[in-house]
C-alpha positions as a Markdown table, in Angstrom:
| # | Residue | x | y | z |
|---|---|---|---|---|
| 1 | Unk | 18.6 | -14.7 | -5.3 |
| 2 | Unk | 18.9 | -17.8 | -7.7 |
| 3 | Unk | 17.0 | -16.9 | -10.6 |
| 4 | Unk | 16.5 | -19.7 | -13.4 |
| 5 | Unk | 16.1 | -17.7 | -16.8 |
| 6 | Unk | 16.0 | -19.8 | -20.4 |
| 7 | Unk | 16.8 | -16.8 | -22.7 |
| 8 | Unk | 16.7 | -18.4 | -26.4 |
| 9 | Unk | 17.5 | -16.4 | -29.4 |
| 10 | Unk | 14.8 | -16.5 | -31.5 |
| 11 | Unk | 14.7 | -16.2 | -35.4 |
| 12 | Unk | 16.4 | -13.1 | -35.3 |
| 13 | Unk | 19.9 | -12.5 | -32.7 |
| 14 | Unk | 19.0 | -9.0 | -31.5 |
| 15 | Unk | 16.0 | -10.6 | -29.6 |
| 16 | Unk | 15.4 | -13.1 | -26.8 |
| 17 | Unk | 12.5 | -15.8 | -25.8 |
| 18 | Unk | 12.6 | -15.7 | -22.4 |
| 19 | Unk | 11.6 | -17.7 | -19.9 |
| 20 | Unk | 12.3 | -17.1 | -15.9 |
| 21 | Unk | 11.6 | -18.0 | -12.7 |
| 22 | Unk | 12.4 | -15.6 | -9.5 |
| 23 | Unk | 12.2 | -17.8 | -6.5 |
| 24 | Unk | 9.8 | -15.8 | -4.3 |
| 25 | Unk | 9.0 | -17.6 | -0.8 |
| 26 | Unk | 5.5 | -17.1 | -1.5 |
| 27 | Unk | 4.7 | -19.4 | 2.2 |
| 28 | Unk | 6.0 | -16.2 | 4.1 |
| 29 | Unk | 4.5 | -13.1 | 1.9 |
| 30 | Unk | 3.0 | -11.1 | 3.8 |
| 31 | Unk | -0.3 | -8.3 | 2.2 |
| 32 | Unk | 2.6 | -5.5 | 2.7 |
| 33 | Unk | 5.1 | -8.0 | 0.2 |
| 34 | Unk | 2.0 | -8.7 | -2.4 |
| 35 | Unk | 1.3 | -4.9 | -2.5 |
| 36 | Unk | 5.2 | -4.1 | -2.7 |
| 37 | Unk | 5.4 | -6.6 | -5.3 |
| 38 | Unk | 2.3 | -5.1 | -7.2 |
| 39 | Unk | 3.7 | -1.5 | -7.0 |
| 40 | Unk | 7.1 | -2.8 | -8.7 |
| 41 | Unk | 4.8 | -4.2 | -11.5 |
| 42 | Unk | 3.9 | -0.6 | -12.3 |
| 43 | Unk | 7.2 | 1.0 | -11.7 |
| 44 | Unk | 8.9 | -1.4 | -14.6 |
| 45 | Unk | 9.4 | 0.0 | -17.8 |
| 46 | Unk | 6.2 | 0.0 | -20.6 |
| 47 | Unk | 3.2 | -1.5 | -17.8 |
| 48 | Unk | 0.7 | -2.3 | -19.4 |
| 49 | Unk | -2.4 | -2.0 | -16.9 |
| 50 | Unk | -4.5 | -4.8 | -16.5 |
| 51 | Unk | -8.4 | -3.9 | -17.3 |
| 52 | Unk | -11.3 | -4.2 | -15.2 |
| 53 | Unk | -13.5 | -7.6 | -16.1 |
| 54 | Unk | -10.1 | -8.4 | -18.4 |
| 55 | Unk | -10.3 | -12.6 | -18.7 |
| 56 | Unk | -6.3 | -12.0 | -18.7 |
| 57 | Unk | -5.4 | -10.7 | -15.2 |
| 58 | Unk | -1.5 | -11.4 | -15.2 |
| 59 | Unk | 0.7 | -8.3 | -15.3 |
| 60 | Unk | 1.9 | -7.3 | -18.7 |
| 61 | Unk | 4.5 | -5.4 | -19.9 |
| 62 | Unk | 5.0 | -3.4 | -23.4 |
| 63 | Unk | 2.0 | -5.3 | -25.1 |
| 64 | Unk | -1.5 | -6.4 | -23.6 |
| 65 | Unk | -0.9 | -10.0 | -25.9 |
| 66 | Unk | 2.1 | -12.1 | -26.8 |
| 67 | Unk | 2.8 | -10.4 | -29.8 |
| 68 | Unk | 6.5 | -11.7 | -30.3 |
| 69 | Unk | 7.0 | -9.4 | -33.5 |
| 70 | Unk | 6.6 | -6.0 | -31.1 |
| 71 | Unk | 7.6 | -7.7 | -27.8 |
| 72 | Unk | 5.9 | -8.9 | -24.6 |
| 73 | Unk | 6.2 | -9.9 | -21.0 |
| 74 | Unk | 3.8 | -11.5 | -18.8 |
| 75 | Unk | 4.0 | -12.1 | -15.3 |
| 76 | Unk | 2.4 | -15.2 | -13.4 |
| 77 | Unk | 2.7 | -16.6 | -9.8 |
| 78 | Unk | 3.7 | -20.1 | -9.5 |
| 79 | Unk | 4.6 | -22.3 | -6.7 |
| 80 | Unk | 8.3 | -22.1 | -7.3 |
| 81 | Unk | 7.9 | -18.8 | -7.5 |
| 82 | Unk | 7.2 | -15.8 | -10.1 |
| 83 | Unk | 7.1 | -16.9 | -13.8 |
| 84 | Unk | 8.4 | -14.4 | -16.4 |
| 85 | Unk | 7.4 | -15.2 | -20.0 |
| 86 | Unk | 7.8 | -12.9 | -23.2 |
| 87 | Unk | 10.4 | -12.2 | -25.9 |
| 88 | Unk | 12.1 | -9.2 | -26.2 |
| 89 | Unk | 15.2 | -7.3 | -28.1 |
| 90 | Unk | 17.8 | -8.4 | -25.6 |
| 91 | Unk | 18.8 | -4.8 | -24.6 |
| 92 | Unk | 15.4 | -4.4 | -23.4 |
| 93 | Unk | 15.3 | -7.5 | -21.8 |
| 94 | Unk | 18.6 | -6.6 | -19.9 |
| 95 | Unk | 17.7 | -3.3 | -18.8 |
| 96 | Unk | 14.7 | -4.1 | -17.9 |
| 97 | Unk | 15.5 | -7.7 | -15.1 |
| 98 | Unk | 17.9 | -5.4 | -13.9 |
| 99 | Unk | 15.1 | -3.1 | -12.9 |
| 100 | Unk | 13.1 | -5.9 | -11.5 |
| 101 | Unk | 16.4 | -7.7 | -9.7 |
| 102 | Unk | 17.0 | -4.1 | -7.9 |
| 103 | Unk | 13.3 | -3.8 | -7.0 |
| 104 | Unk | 12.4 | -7.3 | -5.7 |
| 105 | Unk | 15.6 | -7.6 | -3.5 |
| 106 | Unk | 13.7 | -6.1 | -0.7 |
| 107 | Unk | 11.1 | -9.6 | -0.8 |
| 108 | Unk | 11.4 | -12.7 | 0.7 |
| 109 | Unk | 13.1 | -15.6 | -1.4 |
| 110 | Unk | 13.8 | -19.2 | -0.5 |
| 111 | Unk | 17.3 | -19.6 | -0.4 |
């Protein structure tokens, strides 16, 4: 898989902005590979779920806004594929695309 990540240091050099894209080959998904790829959303570390009749329906992850002084990840599906967005301490970060990487393998990706 040929993920694109701009990982920036911000002000301080323990943490990350980060920007990705995982190249998912949305044309073939199929309901099983959406529902697969919404379990994995839940399985990563600090899911934040998304609330009923919540204007903001992208995943999150360790805060429900971007709140760059405690950390945040937000998920969104674009046509080049999935677009990862948040900054993070970089050991967090690290630990947790690993997680993703090993989860997602199992989807379809252009190649």
């Amino acid at each position: 898989m040929a993920t694109v990540c701009l990982e920036t240091d911000s002000n301080n050099s323990d943490w990350l902005d980060i920007e990705c894209i995982y190249p998912f080959n949305w044309e073939i998904f199929t309901d099983a590979d959406w529902a697969t790829l919404n379990t994995i959303y839940t399985k990563l570390p600090d899911y934040q779920s998304i609330t009923q009749n919540s204007e903001d329906s992208l995943p999150r992850w360790f805060s429900r806004i971007d709140n760059p002084k405690q950390g945040f990840l937000w998920a969104s599906v674009e046509p080049p594929g999935l677009q990862v967005v948040g900054t993070l301490p970089k050991d967090t970060w690290q630990a947790w695309d690993e997680q993703l990487r090993a989860e997602i393998a199992i989807l379809p990706f252009r190649t």
